[in-house]
C-alpha positions in Angstrom: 27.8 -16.0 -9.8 24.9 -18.8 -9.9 22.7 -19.1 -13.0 19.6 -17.8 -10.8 21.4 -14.9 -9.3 22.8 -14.2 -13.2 19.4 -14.4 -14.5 17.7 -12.4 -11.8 20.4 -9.6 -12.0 19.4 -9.4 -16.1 15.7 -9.0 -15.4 16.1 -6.5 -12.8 18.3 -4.1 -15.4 16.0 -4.9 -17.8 12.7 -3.8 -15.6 15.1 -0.7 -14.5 16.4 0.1 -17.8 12.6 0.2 -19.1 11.8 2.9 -17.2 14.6 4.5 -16.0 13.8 7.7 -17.1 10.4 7.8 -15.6 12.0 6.9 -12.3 14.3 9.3 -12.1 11.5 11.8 -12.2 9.7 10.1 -9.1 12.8 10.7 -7.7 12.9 14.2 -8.8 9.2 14.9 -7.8 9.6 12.9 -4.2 12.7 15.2 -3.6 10.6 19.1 -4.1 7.6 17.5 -2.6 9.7 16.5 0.5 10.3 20.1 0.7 8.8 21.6 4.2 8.9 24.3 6.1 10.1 22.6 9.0 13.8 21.9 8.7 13.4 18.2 10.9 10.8 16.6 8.2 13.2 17.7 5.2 16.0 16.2 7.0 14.2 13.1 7.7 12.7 13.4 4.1 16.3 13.4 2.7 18.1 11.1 5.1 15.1 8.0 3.8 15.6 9.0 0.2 19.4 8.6 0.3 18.8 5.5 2.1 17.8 3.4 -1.0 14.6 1.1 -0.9 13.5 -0.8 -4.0 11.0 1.3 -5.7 8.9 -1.7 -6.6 5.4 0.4 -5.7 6.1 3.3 -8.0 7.3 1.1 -11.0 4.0 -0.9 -11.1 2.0 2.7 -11.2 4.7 3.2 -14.3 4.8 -0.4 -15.9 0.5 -0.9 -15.7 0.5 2.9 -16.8 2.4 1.8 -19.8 1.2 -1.5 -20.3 -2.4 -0.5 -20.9 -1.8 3.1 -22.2 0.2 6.3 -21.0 -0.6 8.2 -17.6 2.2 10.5 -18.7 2.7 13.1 -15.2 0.0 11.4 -13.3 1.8 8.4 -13.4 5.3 9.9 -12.2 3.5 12.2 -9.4 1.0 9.1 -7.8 4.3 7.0 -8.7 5.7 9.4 -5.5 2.7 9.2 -3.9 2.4 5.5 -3.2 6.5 5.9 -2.8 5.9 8.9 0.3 2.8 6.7 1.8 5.4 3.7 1.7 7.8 6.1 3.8 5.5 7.1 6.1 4.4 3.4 7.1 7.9 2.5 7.5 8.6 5.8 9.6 5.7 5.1 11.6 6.6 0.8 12.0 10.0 2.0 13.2 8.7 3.6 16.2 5.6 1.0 17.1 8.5 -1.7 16.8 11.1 0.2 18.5 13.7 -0.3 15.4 16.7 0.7 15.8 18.2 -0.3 11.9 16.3 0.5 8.5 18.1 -0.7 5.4 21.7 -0.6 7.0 21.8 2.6 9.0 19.9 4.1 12.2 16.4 4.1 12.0 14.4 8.3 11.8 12.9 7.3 15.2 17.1 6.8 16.4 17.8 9.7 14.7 15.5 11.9 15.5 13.3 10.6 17.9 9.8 9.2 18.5 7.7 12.4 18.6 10.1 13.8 15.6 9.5 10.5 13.2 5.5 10.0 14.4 4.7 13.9 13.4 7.3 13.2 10.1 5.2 10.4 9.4 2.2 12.0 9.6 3.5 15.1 7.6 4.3 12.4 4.6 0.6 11.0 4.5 -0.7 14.7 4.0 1.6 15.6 1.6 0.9 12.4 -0.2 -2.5 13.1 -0.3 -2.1 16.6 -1.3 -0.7 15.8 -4.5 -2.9 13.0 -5.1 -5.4 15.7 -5.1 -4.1 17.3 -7.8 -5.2 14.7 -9.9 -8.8 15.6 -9.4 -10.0 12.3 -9.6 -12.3 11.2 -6.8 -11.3 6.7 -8.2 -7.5 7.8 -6.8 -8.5 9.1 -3.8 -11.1 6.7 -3.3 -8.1 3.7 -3.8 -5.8 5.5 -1.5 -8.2 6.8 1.4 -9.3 2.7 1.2 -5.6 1.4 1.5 -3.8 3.6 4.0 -7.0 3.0 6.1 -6.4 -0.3 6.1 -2.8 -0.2 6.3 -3.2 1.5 9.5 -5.9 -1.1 10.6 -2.9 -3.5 10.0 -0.8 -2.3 12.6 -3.5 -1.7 15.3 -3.9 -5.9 14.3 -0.3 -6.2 14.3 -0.1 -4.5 17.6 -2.8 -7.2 19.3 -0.9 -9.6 18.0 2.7 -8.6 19.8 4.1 -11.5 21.7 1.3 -13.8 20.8 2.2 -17.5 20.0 -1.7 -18.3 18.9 -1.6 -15.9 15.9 -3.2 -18.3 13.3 -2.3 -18.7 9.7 -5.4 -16.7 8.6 -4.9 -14.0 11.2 -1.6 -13.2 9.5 -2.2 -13.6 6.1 -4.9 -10.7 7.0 -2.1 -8.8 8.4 0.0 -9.0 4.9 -3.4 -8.3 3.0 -3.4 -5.3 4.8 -0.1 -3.6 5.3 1.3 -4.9 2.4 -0.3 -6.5 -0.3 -2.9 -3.7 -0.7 -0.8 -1.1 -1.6 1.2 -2.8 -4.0 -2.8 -3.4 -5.8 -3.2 0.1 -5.5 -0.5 0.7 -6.9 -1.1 -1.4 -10.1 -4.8 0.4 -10.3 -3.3 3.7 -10.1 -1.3 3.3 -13.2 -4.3 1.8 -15.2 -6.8 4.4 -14.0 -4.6 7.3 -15.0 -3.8 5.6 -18.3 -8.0 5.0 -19.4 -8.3 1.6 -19.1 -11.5 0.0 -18.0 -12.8 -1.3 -14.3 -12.2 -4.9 -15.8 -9.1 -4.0 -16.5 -8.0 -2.1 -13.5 -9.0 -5.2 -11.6 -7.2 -7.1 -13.3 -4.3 -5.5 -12.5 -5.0 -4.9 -8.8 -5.3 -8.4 -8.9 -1.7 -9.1 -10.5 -0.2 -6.8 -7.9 -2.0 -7.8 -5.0 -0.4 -11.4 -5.5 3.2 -9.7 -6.0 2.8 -8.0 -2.7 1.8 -11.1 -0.9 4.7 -13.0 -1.7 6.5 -10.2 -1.7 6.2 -9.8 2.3 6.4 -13.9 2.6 9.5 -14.1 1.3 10.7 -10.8 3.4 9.6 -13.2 6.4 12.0 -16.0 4.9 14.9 -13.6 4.5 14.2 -12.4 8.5 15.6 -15.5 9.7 17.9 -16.5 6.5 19.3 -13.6 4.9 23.2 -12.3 5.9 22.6 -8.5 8.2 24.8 -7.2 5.8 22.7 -7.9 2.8 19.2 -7.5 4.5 20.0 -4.4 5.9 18.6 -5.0 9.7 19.7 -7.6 12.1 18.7 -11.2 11.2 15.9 -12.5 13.4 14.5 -9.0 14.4 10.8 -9.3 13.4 11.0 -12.3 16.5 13.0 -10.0 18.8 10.3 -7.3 18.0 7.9 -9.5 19.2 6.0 -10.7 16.1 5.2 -14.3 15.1 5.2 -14.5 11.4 4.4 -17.3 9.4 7.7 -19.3 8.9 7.6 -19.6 12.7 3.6 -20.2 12.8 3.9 -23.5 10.6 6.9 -24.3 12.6 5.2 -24.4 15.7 2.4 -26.3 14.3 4.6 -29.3 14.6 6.7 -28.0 17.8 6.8 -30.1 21.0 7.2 -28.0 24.3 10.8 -27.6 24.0 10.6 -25.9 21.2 7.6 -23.8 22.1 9.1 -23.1 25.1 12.5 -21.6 23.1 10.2 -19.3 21.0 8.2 -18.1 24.0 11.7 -17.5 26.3 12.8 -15.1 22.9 9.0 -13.2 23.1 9.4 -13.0 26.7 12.9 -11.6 26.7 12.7 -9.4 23.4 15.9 -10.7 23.1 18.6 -14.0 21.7 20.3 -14.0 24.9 19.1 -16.9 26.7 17.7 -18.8 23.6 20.3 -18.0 20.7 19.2 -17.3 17.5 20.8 -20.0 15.6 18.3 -21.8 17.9 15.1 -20.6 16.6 16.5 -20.7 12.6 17.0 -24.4 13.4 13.7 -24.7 14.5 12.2 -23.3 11.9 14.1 -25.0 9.2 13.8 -28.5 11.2 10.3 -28.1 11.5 9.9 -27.0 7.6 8.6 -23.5 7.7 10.9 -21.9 5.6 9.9 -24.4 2.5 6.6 -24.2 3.5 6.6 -20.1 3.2 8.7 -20.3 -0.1 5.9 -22.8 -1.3 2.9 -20.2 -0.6 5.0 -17.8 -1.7 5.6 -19.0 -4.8 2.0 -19.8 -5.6 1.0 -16.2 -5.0 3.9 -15.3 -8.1 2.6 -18.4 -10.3 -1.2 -17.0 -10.1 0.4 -13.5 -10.5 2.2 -14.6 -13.9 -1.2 -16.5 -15.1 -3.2 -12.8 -14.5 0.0 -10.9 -16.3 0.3 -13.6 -18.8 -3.4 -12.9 -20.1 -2.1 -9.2 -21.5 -0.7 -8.9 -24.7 3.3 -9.3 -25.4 5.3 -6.1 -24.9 8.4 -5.3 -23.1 6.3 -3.8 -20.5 4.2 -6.9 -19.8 7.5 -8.8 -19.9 8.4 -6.4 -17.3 5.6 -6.9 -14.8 6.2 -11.0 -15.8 9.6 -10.1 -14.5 9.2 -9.0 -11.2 7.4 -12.6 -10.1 10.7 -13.2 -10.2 12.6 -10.5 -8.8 10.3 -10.6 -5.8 10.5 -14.4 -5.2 14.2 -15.1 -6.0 15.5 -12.2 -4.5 17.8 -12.2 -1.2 17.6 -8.7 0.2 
């Protein structure tokens, strides 16, 4: 194993091992919350869970929770809040994109079916918000009304955008902001407004996270062309054969004659790698330096992260949240 990889696998079990215990309660809540009445949204509920995913939403509600105080059990239950509201996105993404993979296996929609995942989906956002309720506090609903609003402006975007070769830079760092990056914010101010601490504070946070998230979904755009199906969990290239131009292949074509353009409009056209192969289109993008170019802004987003986290007080949990910079950035899954 290679230094990096070493070093990345320590930080990971050392993020993990910090708050192990407090993740295996999320899990523990998200599985009786996931509970319904309706035999097709428990399935679905249980078939995601066992499914894996990365839990990086609901340990920054536990890390900032700890770092600036204790949220105790508000902390674990809006910990499977953000994690359900995750779910449901994805459930929801699955069917707008037509998947037919999520993290290795068949996708709900696959499984289950279109109508089946979009009313699963929709069943998760209530039941997220119904919990959040419990909290009685009008700042968390306020944060998560704001974000899955916006999250759902994303897609309608994200939608417009389908196919489209003239998606700008901006455009699609709007998109991330939005379907992405926020929640991983709120996530961050969830765990410092149940813990006490002060707007200042909370923004502070947001801030931190909001960074993470953005290079968290640049670098997922990387590992769309680069990463091995077998690691990544979905078929290399798919974001493209879904239709979407993200932006490894927008600073690509900055630079693209007409042979190339034409390549990645034959692949839009097609929703498919048969007549342009994909070992085609990862030349391009490599050739024309899109890949560096991503890992570049994505890296900046986890050195201005790291200056925000940096600003707290040493303790194993701001050492944690210093930590995942580097889990998101060096990761290859």
């Amino acid at each position: 194993m290679d230094s990096g990889k070493a070093g990345l696998t320590v930080a990971v079990r050392d993020i993990i091992g910090l708050i192990d215990e407090e993740l295996s309660r999320v899990e523990r809540e998200i599985s009786l919350e996931w509970m319904a009445s309706v035999d097709a949204i428990t399935m679905i509920g249980n078939y995601l869970r066992s499914s894996g995913g990365k839990r990086l939403r609901p340990a920054l509600v536990i890390l900032t929770s700890k770092l600036v105080g204790d949220g105790g059990e508000s902390a674990i239950r809006l910990g499977a809040v953000v994690e359900m509201i995750h779910s449901a996105t994805l459930v929801h993404d699955d069917v707008i994109d037509g998947a037919r993979t999520r993290r290795g296996r068949a996708s709900t929609n696959i499984m289950w079916g279109n109508h089946t995942a979009v009313l699963a989906g929709d069943w998760l956002y209530m039941q997220a918000f119904q919990i959040a309720l419990r909290e009685r506090d009008f700042r968390v609903l306020d944060l998560l009304i704001n974000v899955t609003q916006s999250m759902v402006e994303g897609e309608l975007l994200q939608l417009k955008y389908l196919g489209s070769m003239t998606v700008t830079e901006a455009e699609y760092m709007d998109l991330v902001d939005r379907k992405t990056a926020g929640l991983f914010s709120v996530a961050a101010r969830l765990g410092a407004v149940v813990a006490g601490a002060d707007p200042a504070t909370e923004e502070k946070l947001g801030e931190y996270a909001w960074n993470v998230g953005m290079a968290f979904q640049l670098i997922d755009d990387v590992l769309d062309f680069t990463a091995h199906e077998s690691v990544l969990g979905k078929p290399v290239g798919n974001d493209l054969w879904e239709g979407k131009v993200t932006l490894p292949l927008i600073y690509a074509l900055e630079s693209s004659d007409e042979a190339d353009r034409n390549m990645v409009a034959t692949v839009l056209a097609d929703r498919s790698y048969e007549r342009v192969p994909f070992e085609r289109i990862l030349d391009l993008i490599i050739r024309r330096g899109g890949v560096e170019r991503v890992r570049q802004r994505a890296r900046a987003f986890t050195e201005k992260a790291r200056s925000i986290i940096g600003e707290f007080p040493e303790s194993p949990y701001q050492r944690a949240l210093y930590a995942v910079t580097e889990l998101v950035t060096e990761r290859d899954y």
